[in-house]
C-alpha angles and dihedrals in degrees: 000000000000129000125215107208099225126264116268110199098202105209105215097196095185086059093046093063089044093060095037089055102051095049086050085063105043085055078072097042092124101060107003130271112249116218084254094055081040098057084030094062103034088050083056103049097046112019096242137107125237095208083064100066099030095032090204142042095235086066098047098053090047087058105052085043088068091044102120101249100011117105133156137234136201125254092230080203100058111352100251116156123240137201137211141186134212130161132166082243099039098040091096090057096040085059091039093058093039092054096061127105120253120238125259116267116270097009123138124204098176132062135190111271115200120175116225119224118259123255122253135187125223118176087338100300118120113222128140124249115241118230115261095256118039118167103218113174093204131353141176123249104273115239134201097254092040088054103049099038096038124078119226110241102197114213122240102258110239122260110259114239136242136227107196096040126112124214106266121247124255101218135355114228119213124202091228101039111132110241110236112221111239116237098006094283116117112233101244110218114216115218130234136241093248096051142060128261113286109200078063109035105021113210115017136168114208099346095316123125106230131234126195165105129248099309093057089039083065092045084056110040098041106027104026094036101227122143136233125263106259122233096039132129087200120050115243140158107199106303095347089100123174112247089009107176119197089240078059093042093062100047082051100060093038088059098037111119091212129027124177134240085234118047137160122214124201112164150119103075086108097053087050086047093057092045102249106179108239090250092070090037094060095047090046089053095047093057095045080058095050088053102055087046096044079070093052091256135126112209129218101231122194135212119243123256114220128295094241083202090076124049130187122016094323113155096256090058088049092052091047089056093053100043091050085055095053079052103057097038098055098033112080090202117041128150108210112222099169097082082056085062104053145056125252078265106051096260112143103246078232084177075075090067138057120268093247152021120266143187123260126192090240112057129030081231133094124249126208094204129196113267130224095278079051095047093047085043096051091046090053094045085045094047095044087044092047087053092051093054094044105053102036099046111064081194096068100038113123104154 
């Protein structure tokens, strides 16, 4: 006979609360979870409060930032701070949850359920029992006919109250949310004296047409103060398009109705991003460059700041090197923006992006964008390098 020593299950409770914060999160995958919808659903799923076991949110959030695949992001809108999920076994769900549609504004798919108290029947006579506890402020002494002909209406008990909650907010803002225009009517922008028409160019910076992905599409939308182009999956001012490659760029300028005399280039991070060999980097860009040239115009090109995804001598950052030196060997005007995001030593100046990757509506990768210090800090280098060139080349004066 042979004897089976019985099973132990071993309840590992700090790996518990791993695993039921990060699905917490994950529920969120689409927008963010702030901390509060953190503490709020986990405080939902399993009846605790987190503030109870971390006692401060300084604690909590220096927790989760040491959760293995969870990281934050900052709301460029508001500076909330949001957090994501990824993990090798939950990546199908996070795309999964990313990929559905959002509700519809103002819709409401859940109602206020209160159950009513069940009839009962006393000497014949048909009345509904009140709960044990009811909260009247003032009420009349209770007499033998009120009681029997009149139904008992029980009151909605009041919500308990919670220390440790913050009032919710009313309404997230995203830095890429399309603006809906009130009334039906678009907002026409009216453009300054310093810049270009818009109705034609779309963004512009001294007098120079932008082009761009999404790094120059958030120097123009929240520096510069134009708005997106309205009916678009995709957002887009002019030729600042999310998730431009230079393949698309060039399409693009090819097909413009109006192109200016004057125009800034910043593009081809996506193309590293979605590990395009340097062979095809190079033929995308020269044709970018015909086309330009094709409508009598030469370009300023500039050179491309760090992908803040990749860090060291990986062979994306090896690829970005020699691509910003054939830029800067075949193009006659170039502005080089990479020296304004390092350090003396070569170190990325990683305090001029944001904390974390996010997801933007024109590529299926993530962007590490500049944040507001790096957008300040590109529109300065930009400015200082436009006024060189200008004042020191009789060929490119316009003023």
């Amino acid at each position: 006979m042979v004897l089976l020593a019985p099973t132990t299950t071993t309840y590992d409770s700090e790996e518990d609360l791993k695993v039921q914060l990060r699905s917490v999160i994950i529920t969120r995958s689409k927008e963010g979870a702030t901390l509060d919808e953190i503490i709020d659903d986990y405080s939902e799923l399993t009846g605790d409060h987190l503030l109870d076991t971390f006692f401060s949110r300084n604690a909590l959030v220096a927790y989760l930032s040491a959760l293995e695949g969870v990281w934050c992001s900052t709301d460029g809108a508001h500076g909330l701070l949001l957090w994501f999920c990824s993990t090798p076994r939950t990546r199908h769900v996070v795309h999964m949850i990313q990929q559905q549609r959002s509700p519809r504004a103002g819709s409401k798919s859940y109602r206020r359920y209160m159950p009513r108290a069940l009839p009962t029947t006393t000497y014949g006579v048909q009345f509904f029992n009140p709960p044990a506890t009811v909260h009247v402020e003032a009420a009349p002494v209770a007499t033998t006919s009120n009681v029997l002909t009149q139904p008992y209406e029980p009151q909605r008990p009041r919500p308990r109250s919670n220390p440790y909650q913050r009032p919710r907010r009313m309404e997230r803002k995203h830095p890429y949310a399309r603006q809906t225009p009130r009334y039906g009517m678009m907002n026409r922008r009216q453009s300054r004296s310093d810049e270009l028409d818009f109705s034609m160019y779309g963004p512009s910076y001294h007098r120079h047409q932008l082009v761009g992905d999404d790094f120059f599409l958030a120097i123009a939308k929240w520096e510069l103060g134009f708005s997106f182009d309205p009916g678009h999956d995709i957002e887009m001012s002019g030729l600042c398009i999310s998730g431009l490659t230079l393949a698309e760029a060039a399409k693009r300028v090819e097909m413009a109705p109006y192109i200016a005399e004057h125009v800034l280039v910043n593009v081809g991070t996506v193309d590293l991003l979605h590990g395009r060999v340097m062979i095809d980097l190079i033929h995308d860009f020269d044709q970018l460059i015909a086309r330009f040239r094709a409508r009598n115009v030469e370009p300023i090109v500039t050179t491309l700041t760090p992908v803040a995804n990749c860090g060291g001598r990986t062979a994306m950052a090896q690829r970005l090197h020699k691509l910003n030196e054939y830029i800067c060997r075949t193009c006659p005007r170039t502005i080089d923006l990479w020296k304004h995001f390092v350090h003396p030593d070569g170190a990325v100046r990683f305090e001029c992006y944001q904390p974390g990757p996010r997801k933007v509506s024109g590529s299926i990768m993530a962007h590490v964008l500049w944040n507001k210090l790096g957008r300040q800090h590109l529109l300065s280098a930009l400015g200082n390098e436009i006024a060189n060139q200008l004042t020191t080349d009789d060929q490119w004066r316009y003023y």
